[in-house]
LUMLOKOL-172155 format. One record per residue (C-alpha): residue in one letter; residue number from 1; x, y, z; chain. Coordinates in nm, 3 decimals, padded with zeros to 5 digits. Example, Ala and Ser with C-alpha at 12.3 -4.5 7.8 and 13.67 -1.06 7.14 Angstrom:
BEGIN
+------+-----+---------+---------+---------+------+
: code : pos :       u :       v :       w : unit :
+------+-----+---------+---------+---------+------+
:    A :   1 :  01.230 : -00.450 :  00.780 :    A :
:    S :   2 :  01.367 : -00.106 :  00.714 :    A :
+------+-----+---------+---------+---------+------+
end
This chain:
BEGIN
+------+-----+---------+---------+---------+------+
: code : pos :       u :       v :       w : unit :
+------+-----+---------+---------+---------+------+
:    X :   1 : -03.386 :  00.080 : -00.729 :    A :
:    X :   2 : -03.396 :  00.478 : -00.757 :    A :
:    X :   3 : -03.097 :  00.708 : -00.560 :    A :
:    X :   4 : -03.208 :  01.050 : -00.474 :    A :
:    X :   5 : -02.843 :  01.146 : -00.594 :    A :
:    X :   6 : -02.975 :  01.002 : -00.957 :    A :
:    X :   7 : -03.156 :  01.289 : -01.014 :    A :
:    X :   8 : -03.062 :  01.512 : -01.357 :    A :
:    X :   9 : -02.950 :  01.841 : -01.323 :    A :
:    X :  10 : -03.239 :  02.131 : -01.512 :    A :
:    X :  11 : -03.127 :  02.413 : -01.753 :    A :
:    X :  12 : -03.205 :  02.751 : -01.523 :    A :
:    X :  13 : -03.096 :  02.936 : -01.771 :    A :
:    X :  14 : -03.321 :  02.913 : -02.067 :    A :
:    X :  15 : -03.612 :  02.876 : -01.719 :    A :
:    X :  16 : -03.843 :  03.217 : -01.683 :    A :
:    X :  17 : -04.025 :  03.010 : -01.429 :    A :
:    X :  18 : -04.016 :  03.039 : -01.023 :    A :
:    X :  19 : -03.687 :  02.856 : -00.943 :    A :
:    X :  20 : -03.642 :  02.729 : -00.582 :    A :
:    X :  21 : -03.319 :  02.573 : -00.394 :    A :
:    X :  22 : -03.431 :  02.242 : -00.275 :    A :
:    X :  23 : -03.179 :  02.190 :  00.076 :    A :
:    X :  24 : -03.038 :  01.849 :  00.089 :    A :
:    X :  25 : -03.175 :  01.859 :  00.441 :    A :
:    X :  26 : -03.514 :  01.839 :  00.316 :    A :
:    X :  27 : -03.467 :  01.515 :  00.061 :    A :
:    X :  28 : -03.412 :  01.292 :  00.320 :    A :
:    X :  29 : -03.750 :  01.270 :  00.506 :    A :
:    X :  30 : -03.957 :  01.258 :  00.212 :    A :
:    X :  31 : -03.709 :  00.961 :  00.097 :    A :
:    X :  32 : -03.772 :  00.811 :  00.434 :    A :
:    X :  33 : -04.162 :  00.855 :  00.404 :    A :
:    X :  34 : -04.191 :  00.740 :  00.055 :    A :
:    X :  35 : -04.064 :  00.373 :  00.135 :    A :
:    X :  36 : -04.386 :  00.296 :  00.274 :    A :
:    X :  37 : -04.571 :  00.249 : -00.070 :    A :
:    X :  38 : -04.553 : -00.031 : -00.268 :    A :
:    X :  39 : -04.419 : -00.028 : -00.539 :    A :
:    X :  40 : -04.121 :  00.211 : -00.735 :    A :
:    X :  41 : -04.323 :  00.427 : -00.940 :    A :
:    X :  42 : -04.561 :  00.494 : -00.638 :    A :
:    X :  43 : -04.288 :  00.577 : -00.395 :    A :
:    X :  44 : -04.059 :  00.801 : -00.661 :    A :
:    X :  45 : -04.390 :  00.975 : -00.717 :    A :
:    X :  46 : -04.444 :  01.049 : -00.328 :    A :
:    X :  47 : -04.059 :  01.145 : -00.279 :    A :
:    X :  48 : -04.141 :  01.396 : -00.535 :    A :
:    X :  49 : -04.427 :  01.499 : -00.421 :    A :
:    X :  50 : -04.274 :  01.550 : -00.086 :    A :
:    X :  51 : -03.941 :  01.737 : -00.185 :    A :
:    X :  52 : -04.207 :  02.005 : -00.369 :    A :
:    X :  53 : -04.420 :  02.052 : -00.112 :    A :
:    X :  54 : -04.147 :  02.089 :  00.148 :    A :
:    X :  55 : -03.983 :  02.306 : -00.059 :    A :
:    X :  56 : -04.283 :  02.544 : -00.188 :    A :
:    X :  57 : -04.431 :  02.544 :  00.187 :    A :
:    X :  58 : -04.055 :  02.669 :  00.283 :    A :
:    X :  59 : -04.052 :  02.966 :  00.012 :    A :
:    X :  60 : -04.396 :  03.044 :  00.084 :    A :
:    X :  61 : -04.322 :  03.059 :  00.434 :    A :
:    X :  62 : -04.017 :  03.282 :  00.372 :    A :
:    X :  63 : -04.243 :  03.500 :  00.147 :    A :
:    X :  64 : -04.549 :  03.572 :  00.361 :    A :
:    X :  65 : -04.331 :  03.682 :  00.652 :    A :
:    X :  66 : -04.142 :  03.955 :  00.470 :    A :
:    X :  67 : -04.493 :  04.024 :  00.297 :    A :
:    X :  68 : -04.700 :  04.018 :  00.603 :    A :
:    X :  69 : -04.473 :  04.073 :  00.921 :    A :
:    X :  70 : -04.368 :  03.768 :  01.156 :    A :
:    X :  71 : -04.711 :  03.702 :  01.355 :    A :
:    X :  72 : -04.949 :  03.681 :  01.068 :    A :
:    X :  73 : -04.893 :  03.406 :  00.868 :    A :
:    X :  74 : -04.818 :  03.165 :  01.188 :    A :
:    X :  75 : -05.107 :  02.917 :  01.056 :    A :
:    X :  76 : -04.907 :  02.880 :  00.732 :    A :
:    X :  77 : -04.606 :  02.777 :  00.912 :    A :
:    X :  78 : -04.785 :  02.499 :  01.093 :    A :
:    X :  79 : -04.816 :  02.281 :  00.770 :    A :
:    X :  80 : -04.416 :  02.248 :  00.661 :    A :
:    X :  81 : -04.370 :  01.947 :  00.875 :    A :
+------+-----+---------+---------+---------+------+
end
């Protein structure tokens, strides 16, 4: 079965994409949610899914309050968890 700490490491370097820092905090409750599908490809497909979203909805998050002060973007902030 799949380990979260099986993962290979990217090249940033030759990367001109966006290029977030995934916390280790926020692999383990996707991992958790994922073993409810059934079978491995489904449930290494939701972990994944899961560790991007948390992570985008945590840079967006980030963003839109420097961009747009602290009480404006509170409906944005309801969907990270």
């Amino acid at each position: 079965m799949f380990q979260p700490n099986q993962l290979q490491p990217f090249n940033f370097h030759n990367s001109y994409r966006l290029q977030l820092t995934i916390d280790e905090a926020d692999l383990e409750i996707p991992w958790r949610k994922a073993q409810h599908h059934s079978n491995p490809i489904s449930r290494y497909n939701a972990y994944l899914n899961g560790v991007c979203l948390k992570t985008f909805l945590n840079w967006l998050s980030e963003w839109l309050a420097e961009e747009l002060g602290s009480g404006e973007w509170y409906c944005i902030s309801n969907w990270r968890d």
